[in-house]
Backbone atoms as SQL, in Angstrom:
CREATE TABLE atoms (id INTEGER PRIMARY KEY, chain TEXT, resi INTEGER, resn TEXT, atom TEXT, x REAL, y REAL, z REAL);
INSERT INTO atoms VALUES
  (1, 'A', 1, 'UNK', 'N', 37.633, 151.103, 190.880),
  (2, 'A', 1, 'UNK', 'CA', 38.596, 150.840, 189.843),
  (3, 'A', 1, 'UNK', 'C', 37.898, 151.004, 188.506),
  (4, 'A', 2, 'UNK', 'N', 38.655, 151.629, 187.851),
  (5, 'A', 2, 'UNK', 'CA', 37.842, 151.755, 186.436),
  (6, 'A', 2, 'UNK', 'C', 38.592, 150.948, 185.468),
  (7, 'A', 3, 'UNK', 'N', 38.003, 150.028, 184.171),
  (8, 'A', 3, 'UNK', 'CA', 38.848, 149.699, 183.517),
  (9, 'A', 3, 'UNK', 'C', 38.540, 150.134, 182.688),
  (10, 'A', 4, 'UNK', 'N', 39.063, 150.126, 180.959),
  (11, 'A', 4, 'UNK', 'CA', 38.718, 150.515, 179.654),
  (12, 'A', 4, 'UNK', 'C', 38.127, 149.283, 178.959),
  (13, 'A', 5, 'UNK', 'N', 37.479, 149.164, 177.513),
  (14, 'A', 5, 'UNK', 'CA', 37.125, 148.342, 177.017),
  (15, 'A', 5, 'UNK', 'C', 37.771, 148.302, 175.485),
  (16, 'A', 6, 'UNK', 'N', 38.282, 147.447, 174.763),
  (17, 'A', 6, 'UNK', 'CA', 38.421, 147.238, 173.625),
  (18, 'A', 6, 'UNK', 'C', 37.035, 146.859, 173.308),
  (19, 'A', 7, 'UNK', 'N', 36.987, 147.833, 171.922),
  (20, 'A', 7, 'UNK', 'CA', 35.555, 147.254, 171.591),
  (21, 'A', 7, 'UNK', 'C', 35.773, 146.408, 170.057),
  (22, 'A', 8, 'UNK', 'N', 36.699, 146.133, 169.846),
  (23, 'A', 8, 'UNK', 'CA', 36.938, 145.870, 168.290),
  (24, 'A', 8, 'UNK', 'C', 37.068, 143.986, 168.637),
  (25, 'A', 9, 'UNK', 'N', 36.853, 143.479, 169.691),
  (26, 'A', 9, 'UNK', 'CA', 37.022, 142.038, 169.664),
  (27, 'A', 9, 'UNK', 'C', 35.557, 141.170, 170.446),
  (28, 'A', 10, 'UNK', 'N', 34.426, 141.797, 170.545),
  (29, 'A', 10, 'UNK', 'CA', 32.813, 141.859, 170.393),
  (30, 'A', 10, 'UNK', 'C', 32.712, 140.488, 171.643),
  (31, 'A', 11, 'UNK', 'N', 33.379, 140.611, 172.752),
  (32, 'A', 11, 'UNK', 'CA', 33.389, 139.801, 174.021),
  (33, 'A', 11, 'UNK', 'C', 33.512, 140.729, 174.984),
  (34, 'A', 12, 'UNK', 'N', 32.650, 140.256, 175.875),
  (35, 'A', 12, 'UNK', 'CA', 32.122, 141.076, 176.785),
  (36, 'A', 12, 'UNK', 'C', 33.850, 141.589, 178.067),
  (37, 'A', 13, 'UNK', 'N', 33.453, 142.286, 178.483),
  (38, 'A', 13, 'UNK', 'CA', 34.706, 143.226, 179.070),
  (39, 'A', 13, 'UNK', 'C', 33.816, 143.603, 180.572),
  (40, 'A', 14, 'UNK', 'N', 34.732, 143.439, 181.568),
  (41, 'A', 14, 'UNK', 'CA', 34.217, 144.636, 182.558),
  (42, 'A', 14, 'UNK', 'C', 35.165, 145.875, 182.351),
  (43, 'A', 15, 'UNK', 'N', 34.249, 146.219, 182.946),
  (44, 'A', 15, 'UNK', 'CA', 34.489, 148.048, 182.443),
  (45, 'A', 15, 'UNK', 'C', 34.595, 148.843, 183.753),
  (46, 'A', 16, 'UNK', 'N', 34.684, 148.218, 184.874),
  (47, 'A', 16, 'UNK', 'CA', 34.596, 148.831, 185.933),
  (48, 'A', 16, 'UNK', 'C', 33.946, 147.884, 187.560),
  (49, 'A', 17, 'UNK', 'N', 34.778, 148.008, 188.739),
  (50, 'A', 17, 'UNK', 'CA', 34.129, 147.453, 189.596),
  (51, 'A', 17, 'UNK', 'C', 34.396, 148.175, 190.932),
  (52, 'A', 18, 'UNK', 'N', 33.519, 148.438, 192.078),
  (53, 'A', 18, 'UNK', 'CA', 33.631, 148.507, 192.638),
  (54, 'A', 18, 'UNK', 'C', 32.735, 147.714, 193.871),
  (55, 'A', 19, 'UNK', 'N', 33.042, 147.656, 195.537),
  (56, 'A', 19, 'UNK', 'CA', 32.309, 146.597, 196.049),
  (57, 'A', 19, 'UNK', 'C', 30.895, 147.073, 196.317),
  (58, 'A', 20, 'UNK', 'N', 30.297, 146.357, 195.683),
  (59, 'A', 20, 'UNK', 'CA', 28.584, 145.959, 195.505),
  (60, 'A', 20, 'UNK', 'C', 28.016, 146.375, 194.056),
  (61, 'A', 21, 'UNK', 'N', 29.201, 146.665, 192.996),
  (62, 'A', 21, 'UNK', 'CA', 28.514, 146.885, 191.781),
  (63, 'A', 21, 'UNK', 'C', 29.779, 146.283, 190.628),
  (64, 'A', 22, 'UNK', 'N', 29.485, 145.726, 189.903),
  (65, 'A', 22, 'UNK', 'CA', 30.757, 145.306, 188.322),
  (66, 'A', 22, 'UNK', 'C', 29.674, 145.949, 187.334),
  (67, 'A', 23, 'UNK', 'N', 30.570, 146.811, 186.290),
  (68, 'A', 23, 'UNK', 'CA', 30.072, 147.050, 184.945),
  (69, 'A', 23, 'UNK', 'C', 30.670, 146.153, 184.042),
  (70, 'A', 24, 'UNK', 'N', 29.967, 145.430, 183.399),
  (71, 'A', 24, 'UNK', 'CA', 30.176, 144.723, 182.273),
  (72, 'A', 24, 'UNK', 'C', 29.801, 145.061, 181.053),
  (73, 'A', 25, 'UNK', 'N', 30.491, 145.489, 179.734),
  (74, 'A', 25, 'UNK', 'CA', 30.199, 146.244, 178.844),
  (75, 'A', 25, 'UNK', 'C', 29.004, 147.336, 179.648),
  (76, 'A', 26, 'UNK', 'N', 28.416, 147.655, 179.242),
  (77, 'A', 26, 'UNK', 'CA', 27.420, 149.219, 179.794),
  (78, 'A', 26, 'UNK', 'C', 26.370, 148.333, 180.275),
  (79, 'A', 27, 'UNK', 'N', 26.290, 147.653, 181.240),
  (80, 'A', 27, 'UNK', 'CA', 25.596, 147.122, 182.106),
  (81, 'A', 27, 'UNK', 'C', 25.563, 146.784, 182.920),
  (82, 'A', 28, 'UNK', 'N', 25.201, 147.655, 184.084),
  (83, 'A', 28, 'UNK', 'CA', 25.683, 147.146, 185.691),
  (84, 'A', 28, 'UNK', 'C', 24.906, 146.103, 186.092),
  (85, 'A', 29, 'UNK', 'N', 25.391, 145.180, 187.529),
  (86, 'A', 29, 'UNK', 'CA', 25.366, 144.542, 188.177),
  (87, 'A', 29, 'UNK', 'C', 25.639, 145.164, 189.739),
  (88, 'A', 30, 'UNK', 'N', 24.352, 144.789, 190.497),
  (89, 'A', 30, 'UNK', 'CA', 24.587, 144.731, 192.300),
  (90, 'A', 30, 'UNK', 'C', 23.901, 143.743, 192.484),
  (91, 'A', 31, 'UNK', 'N', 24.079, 142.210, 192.239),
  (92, 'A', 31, 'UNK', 'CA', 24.438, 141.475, 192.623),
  (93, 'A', 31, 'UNK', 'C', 25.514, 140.266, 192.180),
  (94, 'A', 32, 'UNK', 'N', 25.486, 138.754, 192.582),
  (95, 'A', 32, 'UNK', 'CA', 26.439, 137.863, 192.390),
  (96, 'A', 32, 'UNK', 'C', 26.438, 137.813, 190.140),
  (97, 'A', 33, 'UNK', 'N', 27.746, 137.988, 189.723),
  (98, 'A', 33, 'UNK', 'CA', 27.304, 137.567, 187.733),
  (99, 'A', 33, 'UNK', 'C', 28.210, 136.692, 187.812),
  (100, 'A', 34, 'UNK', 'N', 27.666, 135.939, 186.666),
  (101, 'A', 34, 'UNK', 'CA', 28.187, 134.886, 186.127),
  (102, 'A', 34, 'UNK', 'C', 28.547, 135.466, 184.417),
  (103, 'A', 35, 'UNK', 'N', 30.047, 135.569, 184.373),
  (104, 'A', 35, 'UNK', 'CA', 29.930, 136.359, 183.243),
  (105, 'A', 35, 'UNK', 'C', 31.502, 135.288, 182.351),
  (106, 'A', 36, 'UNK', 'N', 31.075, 135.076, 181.313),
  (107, 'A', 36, 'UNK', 'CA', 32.151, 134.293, 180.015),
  (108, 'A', 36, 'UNK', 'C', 32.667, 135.516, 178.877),
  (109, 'A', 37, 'UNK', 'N', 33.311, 135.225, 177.934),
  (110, 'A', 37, 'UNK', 'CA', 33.323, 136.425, 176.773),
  (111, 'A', 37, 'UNK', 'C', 32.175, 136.353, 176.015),
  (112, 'A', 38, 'UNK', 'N', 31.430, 134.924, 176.130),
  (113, 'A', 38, 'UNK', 'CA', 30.288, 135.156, 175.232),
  (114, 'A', 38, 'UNK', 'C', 28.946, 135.338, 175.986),
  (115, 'A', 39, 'UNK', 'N', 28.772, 135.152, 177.152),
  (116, 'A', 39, 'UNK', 'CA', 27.277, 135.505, 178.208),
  (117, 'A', 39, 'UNK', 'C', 27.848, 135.768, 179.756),
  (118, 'A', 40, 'UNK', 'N', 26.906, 136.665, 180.088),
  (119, 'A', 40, 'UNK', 'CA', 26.512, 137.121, 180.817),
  (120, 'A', 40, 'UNK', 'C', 24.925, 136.281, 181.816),
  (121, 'A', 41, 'UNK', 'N', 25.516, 136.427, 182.920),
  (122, 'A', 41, 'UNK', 'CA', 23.785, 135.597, 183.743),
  (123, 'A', 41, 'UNK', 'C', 24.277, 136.619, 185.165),
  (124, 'A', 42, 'UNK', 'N', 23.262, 137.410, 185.429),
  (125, 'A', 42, 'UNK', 'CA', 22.969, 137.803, 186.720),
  (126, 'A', 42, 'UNK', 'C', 22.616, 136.499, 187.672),
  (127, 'A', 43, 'UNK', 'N', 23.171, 136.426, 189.023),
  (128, 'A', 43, 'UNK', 'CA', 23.323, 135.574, 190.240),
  (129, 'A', 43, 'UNK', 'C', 22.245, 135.886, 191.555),
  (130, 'A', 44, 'UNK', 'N', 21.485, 136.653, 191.359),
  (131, 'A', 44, 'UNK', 'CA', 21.165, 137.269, 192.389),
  (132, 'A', 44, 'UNK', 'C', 20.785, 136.621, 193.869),
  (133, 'A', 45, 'UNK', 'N', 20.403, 135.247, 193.799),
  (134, 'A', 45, 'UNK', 'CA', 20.103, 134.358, 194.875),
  (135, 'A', 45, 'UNK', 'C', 21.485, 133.337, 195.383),
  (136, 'A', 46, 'UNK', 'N', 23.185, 134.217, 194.782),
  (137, 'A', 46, 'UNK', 'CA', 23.968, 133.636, 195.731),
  (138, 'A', 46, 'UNK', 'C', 24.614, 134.952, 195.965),
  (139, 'A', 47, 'UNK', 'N', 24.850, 134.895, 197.585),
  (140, 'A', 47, 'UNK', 'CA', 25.062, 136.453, 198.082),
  (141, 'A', 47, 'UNK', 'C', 26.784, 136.243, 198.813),
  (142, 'A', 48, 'UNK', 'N', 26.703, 134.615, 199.439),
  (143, 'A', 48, 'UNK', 'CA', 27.890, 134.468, 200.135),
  (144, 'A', 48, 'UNK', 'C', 28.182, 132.837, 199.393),
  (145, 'A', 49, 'UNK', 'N', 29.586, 132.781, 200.254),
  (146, 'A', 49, 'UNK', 'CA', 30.074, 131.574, 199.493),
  (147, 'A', 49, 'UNK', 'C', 29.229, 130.168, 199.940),
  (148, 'A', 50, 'UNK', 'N', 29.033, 130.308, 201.124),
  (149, 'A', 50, 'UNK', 'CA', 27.835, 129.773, 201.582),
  (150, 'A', 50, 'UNK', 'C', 26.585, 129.025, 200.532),
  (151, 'A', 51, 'UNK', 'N', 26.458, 130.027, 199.255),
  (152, 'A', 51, 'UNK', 'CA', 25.294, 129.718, 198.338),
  (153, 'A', 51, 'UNK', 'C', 26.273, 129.269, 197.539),
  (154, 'A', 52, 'UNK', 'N', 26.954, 128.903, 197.087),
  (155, 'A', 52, 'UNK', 'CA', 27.798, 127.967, 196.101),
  (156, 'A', 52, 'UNK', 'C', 27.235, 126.632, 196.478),
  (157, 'A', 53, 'UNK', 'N', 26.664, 125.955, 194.668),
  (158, 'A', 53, 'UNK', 'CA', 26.274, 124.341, 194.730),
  (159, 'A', 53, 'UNK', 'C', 26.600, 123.680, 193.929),
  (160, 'A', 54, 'UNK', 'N', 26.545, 122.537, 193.967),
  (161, 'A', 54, 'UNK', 'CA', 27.172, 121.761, 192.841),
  (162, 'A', 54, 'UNK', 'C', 26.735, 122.059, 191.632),
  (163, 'A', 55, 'UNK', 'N', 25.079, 121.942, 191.298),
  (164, 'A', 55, 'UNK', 'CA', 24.303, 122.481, 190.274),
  (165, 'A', 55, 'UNK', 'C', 25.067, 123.800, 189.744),
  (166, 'A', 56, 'UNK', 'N', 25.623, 125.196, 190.390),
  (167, 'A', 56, 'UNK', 'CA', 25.940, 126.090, 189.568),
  (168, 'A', 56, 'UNK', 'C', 27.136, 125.688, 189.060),
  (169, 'A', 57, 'UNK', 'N', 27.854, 124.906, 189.960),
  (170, 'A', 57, 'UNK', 'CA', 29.074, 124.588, 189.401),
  (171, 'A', 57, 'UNK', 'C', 28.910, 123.512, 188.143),
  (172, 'A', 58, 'UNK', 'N', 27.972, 123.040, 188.027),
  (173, 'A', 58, 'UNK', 'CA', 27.275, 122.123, 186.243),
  (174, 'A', 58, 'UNK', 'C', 26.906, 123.267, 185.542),
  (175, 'A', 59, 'UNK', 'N', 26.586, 124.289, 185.710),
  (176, 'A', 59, 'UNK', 'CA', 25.830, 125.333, 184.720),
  (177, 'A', 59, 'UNK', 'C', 27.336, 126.120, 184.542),
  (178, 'A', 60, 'UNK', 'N', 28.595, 126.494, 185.647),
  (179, 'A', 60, 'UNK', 'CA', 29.925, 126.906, 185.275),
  (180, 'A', 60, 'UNK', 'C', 30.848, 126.396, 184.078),
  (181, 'A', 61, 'UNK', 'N', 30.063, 124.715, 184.096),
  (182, 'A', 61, 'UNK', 'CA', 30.961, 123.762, 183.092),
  (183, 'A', 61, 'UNK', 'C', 30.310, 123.515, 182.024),
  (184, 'A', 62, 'UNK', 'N', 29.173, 123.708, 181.872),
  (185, 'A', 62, 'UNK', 'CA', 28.490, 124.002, 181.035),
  (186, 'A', 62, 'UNK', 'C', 28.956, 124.472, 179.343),
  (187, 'A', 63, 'UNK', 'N', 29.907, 125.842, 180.099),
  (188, 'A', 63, 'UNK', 'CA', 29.965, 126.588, 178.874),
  (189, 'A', 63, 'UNK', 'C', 31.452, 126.300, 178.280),
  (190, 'A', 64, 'UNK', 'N', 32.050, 125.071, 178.928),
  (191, 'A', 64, 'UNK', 'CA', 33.247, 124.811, 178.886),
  (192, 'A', 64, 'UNK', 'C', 34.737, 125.613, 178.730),
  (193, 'A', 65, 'UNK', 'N', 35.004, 125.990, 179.787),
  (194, 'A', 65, 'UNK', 'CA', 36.039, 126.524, 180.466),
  (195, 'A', 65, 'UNK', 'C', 36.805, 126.411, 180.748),
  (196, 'A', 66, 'UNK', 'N', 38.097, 126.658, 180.327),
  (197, 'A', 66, 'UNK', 'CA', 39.626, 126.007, 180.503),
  (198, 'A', 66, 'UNK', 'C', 40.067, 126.222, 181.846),
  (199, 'A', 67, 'UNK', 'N', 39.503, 127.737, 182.526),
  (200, 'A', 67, 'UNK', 'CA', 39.963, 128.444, 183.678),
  (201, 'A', 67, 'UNK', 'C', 38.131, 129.053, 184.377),
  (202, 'A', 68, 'UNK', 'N', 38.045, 128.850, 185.540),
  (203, 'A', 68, 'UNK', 'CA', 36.852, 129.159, 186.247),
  (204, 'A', 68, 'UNK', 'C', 37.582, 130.446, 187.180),
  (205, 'A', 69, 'UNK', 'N', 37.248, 131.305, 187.482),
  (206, 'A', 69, 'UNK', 'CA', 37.892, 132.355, 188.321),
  (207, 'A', 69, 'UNK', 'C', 36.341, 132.794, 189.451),
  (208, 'A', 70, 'UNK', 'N', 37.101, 132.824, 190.825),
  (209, 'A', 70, 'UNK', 'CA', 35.701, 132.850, 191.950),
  (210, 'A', 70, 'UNK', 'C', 36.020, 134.105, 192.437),
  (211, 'A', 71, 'UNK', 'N', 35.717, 135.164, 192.306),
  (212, 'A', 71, 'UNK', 'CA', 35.693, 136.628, 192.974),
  (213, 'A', 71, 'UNK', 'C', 34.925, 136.464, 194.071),
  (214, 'A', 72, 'UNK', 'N', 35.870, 136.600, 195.348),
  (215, 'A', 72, 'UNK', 'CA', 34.831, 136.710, 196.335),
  (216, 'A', 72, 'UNK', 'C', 34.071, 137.672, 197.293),
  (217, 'A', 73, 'UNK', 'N', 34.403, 139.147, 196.665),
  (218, 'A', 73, 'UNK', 'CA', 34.324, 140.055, 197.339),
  (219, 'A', 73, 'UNK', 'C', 35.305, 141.263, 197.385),
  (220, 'A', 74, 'UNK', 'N', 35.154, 141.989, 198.601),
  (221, 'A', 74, 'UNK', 'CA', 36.530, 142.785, 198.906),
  (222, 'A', 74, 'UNK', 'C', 37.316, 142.179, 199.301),
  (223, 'A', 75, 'UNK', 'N', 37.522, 140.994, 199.654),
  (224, 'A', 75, 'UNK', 'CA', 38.365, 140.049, 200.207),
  (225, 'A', 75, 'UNK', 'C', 38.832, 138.649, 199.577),
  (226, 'A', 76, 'UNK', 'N', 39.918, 137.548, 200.132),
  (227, 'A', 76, 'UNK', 'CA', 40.148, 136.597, 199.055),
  (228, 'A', 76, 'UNK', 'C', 39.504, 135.195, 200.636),
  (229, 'A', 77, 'UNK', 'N', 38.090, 135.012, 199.992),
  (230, 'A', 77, 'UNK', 'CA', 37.820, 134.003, 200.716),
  (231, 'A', 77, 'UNK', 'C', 38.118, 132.733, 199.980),
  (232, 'A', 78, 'UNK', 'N', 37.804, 131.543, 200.803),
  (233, 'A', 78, 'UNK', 'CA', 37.574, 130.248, 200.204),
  (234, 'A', 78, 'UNK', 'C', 36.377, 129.222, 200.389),
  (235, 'A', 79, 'UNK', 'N', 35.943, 129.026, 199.103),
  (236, 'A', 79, 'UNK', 'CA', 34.840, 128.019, 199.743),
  (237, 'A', 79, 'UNK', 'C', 35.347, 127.125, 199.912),
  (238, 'A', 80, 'UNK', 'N', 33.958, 126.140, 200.437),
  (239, 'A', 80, 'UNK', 'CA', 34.011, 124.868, 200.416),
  (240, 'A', 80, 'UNK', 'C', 34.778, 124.297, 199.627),
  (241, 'A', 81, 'UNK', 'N', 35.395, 123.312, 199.969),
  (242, 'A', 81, 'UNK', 'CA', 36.405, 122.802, 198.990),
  (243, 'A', 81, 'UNK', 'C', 35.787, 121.749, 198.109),
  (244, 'A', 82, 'UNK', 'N', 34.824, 121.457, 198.322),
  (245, 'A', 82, 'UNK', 'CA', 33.664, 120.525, 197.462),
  (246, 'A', 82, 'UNK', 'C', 33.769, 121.209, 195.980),
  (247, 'A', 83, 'UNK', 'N', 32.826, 122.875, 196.031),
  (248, 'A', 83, 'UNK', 'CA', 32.864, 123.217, 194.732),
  (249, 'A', 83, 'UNK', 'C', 34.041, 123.457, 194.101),
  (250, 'A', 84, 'UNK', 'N', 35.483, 123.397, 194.338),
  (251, 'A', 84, 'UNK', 'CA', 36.409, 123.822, 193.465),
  (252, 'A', 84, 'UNK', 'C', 36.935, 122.262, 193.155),
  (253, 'A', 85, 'UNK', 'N', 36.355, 121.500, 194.141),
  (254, 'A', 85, 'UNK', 'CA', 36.961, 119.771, 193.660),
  (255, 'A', 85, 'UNK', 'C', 36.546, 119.412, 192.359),
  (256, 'A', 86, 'UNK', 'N', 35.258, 120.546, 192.325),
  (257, 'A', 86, 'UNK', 'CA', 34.328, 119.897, 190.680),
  (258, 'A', 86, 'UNK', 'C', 35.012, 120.367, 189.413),
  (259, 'A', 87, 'UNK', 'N', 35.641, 121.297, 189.699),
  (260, 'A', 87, 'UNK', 'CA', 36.227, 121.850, 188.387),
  (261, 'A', 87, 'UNK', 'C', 37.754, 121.220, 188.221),
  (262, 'A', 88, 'UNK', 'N', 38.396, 120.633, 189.074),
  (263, 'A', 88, 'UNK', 'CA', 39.780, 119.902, 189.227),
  (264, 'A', 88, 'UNK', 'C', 39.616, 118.518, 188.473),
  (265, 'A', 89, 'UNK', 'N', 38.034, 118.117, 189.076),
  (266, 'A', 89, 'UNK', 'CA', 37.755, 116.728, 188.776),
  (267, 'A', 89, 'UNK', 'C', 37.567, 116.507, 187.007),
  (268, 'A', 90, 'UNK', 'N', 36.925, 117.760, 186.687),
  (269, 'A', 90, 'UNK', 'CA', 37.105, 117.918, 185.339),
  (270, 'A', 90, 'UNK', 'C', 38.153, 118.744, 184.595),
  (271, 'A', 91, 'UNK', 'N', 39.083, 118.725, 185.141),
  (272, 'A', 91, 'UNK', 'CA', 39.985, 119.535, 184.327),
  (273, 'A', 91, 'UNK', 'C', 40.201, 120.667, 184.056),
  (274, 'A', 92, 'UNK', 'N', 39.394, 121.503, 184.525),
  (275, 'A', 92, 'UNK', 'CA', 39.674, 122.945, 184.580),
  (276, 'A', 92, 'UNK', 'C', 39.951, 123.744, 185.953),
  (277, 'A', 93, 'UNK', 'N', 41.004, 124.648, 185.556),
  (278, 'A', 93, 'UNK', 'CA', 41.198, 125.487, 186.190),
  (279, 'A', 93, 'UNK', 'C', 40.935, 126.152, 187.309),
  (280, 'A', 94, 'UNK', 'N', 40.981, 125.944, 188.791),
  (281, 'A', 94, 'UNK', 'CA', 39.732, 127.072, 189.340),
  (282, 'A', 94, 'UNK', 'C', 40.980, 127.923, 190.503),
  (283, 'A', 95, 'UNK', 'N', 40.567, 129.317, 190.576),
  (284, 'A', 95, 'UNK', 'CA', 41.191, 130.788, 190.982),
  (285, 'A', 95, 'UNK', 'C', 40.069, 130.925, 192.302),
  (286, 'A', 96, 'UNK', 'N', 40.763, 131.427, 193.428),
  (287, 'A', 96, 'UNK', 'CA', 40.039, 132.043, 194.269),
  (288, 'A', 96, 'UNK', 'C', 40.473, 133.363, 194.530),
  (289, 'A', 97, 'UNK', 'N', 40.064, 134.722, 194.057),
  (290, 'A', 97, 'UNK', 'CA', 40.915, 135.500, 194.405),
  (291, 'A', 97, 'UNK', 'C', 39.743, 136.888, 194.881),
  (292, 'A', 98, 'UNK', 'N', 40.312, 138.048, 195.494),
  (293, 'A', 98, 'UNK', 'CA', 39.504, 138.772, 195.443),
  (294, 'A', 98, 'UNK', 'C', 38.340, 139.460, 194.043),
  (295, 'A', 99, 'UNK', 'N', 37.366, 140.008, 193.992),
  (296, 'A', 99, 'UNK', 'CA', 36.422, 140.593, 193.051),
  (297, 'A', 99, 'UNK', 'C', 37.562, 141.130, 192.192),
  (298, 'A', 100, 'UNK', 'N', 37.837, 142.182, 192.796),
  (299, 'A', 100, 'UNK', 'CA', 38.665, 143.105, 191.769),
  (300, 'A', 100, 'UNK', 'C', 39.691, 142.530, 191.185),
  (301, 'A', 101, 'UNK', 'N', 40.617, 141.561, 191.857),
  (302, 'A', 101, 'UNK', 'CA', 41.634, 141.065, 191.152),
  (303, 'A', 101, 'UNK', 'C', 40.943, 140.022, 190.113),
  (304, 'A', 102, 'UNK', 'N', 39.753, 139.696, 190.635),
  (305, 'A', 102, 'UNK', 'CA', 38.747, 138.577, 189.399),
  (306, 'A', 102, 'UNK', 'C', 38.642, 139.132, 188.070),
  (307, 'A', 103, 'UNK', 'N', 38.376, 140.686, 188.432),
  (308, 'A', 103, 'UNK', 'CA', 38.026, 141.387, 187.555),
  (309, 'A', 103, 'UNK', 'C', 39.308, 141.554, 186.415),
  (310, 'A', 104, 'UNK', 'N', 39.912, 142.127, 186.924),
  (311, 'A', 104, 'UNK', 'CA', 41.046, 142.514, 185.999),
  (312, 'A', 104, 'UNK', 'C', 42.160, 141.021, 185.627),
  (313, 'A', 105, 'UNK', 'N', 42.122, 140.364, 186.079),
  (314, 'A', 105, 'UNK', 'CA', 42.676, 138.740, 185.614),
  (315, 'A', 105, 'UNK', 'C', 41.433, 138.050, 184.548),
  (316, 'A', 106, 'UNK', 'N', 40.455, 138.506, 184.517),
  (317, 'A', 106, 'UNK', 'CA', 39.147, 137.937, 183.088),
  (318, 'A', 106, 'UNK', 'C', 39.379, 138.673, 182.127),
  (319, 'A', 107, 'UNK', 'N', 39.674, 140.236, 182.627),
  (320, 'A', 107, 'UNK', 'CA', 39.926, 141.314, 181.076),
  (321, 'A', 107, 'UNK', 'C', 41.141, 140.672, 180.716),
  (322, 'A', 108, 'UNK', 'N', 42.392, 139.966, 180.711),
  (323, 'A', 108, 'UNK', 'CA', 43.570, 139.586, 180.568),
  (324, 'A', 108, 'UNK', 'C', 43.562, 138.540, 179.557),
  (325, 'A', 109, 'UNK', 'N', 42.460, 137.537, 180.656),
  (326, 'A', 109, 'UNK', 'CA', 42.413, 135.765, 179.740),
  (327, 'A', 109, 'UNK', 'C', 41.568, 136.436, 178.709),
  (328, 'A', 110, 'UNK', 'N', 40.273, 136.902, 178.435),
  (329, 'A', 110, 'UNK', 'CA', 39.641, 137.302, 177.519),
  (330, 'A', 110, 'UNK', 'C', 40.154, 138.095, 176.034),
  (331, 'A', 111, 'UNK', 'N', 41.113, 138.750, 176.060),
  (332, 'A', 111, 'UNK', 'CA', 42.012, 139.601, 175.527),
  (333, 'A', 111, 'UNK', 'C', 43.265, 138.362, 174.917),
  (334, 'A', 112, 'UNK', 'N', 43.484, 137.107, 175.676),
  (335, 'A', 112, 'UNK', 'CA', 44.554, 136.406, 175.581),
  (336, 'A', 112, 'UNK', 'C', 43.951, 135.290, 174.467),
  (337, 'A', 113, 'UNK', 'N', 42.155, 135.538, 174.518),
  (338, 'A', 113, 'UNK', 'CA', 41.301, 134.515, 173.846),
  (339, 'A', 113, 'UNK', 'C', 41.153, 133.571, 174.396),
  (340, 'A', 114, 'UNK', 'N', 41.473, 133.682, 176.008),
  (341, 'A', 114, 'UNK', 'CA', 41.424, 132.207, 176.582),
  (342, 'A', 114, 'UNK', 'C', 39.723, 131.940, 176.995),
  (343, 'A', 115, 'UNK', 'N', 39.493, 130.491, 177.017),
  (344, 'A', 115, 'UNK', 'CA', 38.143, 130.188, 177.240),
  (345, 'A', 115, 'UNK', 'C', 38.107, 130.618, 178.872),
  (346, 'A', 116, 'UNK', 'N', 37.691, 131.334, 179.398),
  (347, 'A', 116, 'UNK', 'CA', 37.379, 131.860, 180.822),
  (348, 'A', 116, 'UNK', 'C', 36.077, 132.472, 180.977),
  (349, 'A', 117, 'UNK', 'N', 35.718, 131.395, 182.580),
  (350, 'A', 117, 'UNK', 'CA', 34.317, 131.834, 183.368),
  (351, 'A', 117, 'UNK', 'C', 34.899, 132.761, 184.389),
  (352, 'A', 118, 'UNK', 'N', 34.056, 133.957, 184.732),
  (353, 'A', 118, 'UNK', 'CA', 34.406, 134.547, 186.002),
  (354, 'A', 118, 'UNK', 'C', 33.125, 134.578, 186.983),
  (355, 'A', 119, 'UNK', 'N', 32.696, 134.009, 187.834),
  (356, 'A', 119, 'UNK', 'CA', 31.396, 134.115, 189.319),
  (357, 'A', 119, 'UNK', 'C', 32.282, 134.642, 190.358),
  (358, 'A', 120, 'UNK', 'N', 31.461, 136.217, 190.115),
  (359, 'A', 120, 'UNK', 'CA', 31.759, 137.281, 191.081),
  (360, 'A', 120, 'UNK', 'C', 31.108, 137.823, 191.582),
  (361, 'A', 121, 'UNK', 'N', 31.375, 137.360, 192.955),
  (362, 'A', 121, 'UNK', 'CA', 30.402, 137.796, 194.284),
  (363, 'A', 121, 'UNK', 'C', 30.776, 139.429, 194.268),
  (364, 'A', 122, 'UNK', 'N', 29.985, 140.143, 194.687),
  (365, 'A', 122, 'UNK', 'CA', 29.661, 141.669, 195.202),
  (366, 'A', 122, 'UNK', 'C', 29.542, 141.751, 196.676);
């Protein structure tokens, strides 16, 4: 899937995904990112949902997030219901949906100015 980028609103965009790679502005990723409109963090030591912990889910809230979105792949898995309890417990938002639909639902909120995290598994 390819997407386009507005470049006139200086927050990061994916630009493209397919399974085992996301472009984010002109910078690929093959593995797990942790990506906001204002940072970017490569994931590389969580591969399955399996590696979801509470700790990333403190570093997710971190950047304070109205909406958390969990890409899980080519597919729409679910984790543990532990880590999405953490973001309920605080008030935000949390999405389980496939990568690609992660993808193109962050270019949307981002564009909408909404405060949105996206952790998208590859």
């Amino acid at each position: 899937m390819r997407l386009t980028r507005d470049g006139s609103s200086g927050t990061h965009v994916i630009r493209g995904y397919t399974p085992g790679e996301v472009r984010i502005d002109e910078e690929r990723f093959q593995s797990t990112v942790l990506v906001s409109a204002d940072s970017i963090e490569a994931e590389p030591t969580i591969r399955t949902l399996a590696d979801l912990s509470a700790s990333l889910g403190q570093r997710v809230l971190a950047s304070q997030p109205e909406l958390v979105l969990l890409g899980t792949g080519p597919r729409q898995q679910f984790p543990d219901a532990a880590f999405g309890a953490a973001f309920l417990r605080a008030g935000v938002g949390f999405e389980v949906m496939d990568t690609g639909a992660a993808c193109r639902t962050f270019n949307v909120l981002v564009a909408e100015q909404r405060r949105v995290a996206a952790l998208l598994l590859l």
